[in-house]
C-alpha positions in Angstrom: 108.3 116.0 126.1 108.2 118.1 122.9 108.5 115.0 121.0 105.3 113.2 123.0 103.2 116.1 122.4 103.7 115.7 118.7 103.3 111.9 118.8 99.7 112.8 120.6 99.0 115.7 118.5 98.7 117.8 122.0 100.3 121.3 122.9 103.3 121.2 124.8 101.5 122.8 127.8 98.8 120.2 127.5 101.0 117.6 127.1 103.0 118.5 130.5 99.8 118.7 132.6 98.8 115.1 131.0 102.5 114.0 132.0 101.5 116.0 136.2 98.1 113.7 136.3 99.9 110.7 135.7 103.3 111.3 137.5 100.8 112.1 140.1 98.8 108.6 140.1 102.4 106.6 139.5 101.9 105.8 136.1 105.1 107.6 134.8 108.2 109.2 136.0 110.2 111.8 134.1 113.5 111.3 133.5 116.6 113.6 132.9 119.3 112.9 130.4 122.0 113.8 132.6 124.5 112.7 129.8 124.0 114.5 126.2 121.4 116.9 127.1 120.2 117.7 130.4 116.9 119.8 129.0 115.5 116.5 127.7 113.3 115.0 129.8 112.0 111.3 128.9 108.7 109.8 130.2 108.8 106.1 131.0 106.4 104.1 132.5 106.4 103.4 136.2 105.4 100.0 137.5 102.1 100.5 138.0 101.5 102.1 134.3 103.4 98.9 132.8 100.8 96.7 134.7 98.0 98.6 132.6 99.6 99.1 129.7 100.0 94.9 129.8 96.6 94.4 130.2 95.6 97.0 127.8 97.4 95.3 125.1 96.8 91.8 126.0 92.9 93.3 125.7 93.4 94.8 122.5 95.1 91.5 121.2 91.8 89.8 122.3 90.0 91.8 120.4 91.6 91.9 117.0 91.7 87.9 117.4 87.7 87.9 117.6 87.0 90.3 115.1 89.8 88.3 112.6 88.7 84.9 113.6 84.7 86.4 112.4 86.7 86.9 109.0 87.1 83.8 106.1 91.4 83.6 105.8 91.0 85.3 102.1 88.7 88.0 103.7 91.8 87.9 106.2 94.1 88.4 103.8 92.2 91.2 101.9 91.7 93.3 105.2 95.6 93.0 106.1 97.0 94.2 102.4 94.2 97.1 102.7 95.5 97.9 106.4 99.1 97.7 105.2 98.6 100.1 101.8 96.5 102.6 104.1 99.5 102.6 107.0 101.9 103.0 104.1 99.9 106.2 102.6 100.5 107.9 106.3 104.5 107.0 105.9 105.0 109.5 103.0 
């Protein structure tokens, strides 16, 4: 959990009652690590959250298609190098 509320830049406290709403709809389950560490608790996606994270993606897929396919392949290439260098300024 402590490692998910840094990933979305949330308190831990916040983070947990995020984790509660969706447990509570049966998008999520938490999971002990009953083998290393039994403090750790993982969040994986339920059934139900992997069906909408599925069509989230496929959505977001869709879209990046359109917007790319509006661009000429050098204006393509251009946008992708740019992406790339600004992703690589956030790795160091």
């Amino acid at each position: 959990m402590t490692e998910l509320s840094k990933e979305c830049r949330l308190a831990l406290s916040s983070m947990t009652g995020v984790v509660d709403r969706m447990v509570a709809k049966g998008l999520v389950k938490r999971v002990r690590d009953e083998n290393e560490d039994r403090r750790k608790v993982y969040v994986e996606l339920d059934k139900k959250g992997e069906k909408i994270y599925q069509i989230l993606l496929e959505n977001e897929m869709e879209l990046i298609i359109t917007m790319m396919d509006a661009l000429k392949p050098e204006e393509q290439d251009a946008l992708l190098k740019a992406l790339g260098k600004a992703v690589g300024s956030l790795e160091k």
